[in-house]
One Martini backbone bead per residue (centre of mass of N, CA, C, O) as a GRO file, in nm:
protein
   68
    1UNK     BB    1   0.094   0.038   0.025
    2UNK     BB    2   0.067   0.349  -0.017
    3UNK     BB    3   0.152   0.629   0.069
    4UNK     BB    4  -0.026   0.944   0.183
    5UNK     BB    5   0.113   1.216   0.330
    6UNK     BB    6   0.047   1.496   0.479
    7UNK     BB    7   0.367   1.583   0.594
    8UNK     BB    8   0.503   1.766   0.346
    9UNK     BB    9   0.665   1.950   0.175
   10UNK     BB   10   0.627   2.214  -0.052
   11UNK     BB   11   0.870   2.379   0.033
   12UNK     BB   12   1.170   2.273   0.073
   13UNK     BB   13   1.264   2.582   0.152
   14UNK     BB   14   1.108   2.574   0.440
   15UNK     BB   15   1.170   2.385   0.631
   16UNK     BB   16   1.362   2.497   0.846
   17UNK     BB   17   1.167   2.735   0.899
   18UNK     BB   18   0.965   2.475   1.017
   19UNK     BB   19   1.135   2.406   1.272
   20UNK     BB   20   1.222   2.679   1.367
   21UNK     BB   21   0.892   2.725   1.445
   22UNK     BB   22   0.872   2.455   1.660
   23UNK     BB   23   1.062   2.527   1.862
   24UNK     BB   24   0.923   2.788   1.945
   25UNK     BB   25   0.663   2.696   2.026
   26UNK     BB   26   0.773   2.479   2.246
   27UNK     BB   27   0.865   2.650   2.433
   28UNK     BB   28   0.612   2.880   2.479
   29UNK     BB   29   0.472   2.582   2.627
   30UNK     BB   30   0.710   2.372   2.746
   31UNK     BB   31   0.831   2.185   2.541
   32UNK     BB   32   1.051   1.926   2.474
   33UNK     BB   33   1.173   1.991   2.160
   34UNK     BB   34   1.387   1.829   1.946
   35UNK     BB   35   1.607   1.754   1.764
   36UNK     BB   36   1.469   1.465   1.643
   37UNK     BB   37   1.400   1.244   1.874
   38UNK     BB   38   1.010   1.256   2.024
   39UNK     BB   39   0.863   0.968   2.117
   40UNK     BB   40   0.881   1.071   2.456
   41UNK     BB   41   0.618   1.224   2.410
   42UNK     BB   42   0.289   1.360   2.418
   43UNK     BB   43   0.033   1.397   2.274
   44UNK     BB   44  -0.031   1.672   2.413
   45UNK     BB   45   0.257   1.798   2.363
   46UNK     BB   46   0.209   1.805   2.041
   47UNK     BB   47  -0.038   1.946   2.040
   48UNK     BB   48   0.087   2.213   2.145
   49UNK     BB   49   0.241   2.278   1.968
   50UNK     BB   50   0.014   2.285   1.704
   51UNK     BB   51  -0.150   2.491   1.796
   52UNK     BB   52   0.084   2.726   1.868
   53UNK     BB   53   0.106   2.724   1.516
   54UNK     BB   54  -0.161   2.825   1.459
   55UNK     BB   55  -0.223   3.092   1.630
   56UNK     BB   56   0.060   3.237   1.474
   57UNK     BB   57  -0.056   3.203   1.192
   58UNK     BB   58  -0.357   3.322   1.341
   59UNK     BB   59  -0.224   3.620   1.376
   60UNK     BB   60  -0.072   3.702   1.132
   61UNK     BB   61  -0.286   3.711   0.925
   62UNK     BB   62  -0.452   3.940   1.069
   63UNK     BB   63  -0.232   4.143   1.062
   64UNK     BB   64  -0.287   4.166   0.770
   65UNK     BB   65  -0.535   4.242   0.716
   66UNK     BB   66  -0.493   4.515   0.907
   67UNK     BB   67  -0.170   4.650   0.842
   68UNK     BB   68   0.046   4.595   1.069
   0.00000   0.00000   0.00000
């Protein structure tokens, strides 16, 4: 069976970018989250990691919309 992982980088430049914005969110929710192997991480803190660059992403675009 085919792989079909919806977790690829569609901007190969963008890999590190998208890295060290993971390590920056990782921090400011205080997730232990280093390069290489997290495995030993729980579901919560990988989530509160995703939460918390969505919720910067989604606060980036609001920023442009409003020309700040």
């Amino acid at each position: 069976m085919a792989s079909n992982s919806s977790n690829r980088v569609l901007v190969p430049e963008a890999k590190e970018g998208l890295n060290k914005f993971k390590i920056e969110a990782a921090r400011e929710v205080g997730t232990p989250l280093t390069e290489g192997y997290n495995g030993d991480l729980t579901s919560r803190q990988n989530g509160s990691v995703g939460g918390q660059m969505v919720k910067k992403m989604v606060e980036a675009y609001e920023n442009g919309l409003s020309g700040k």
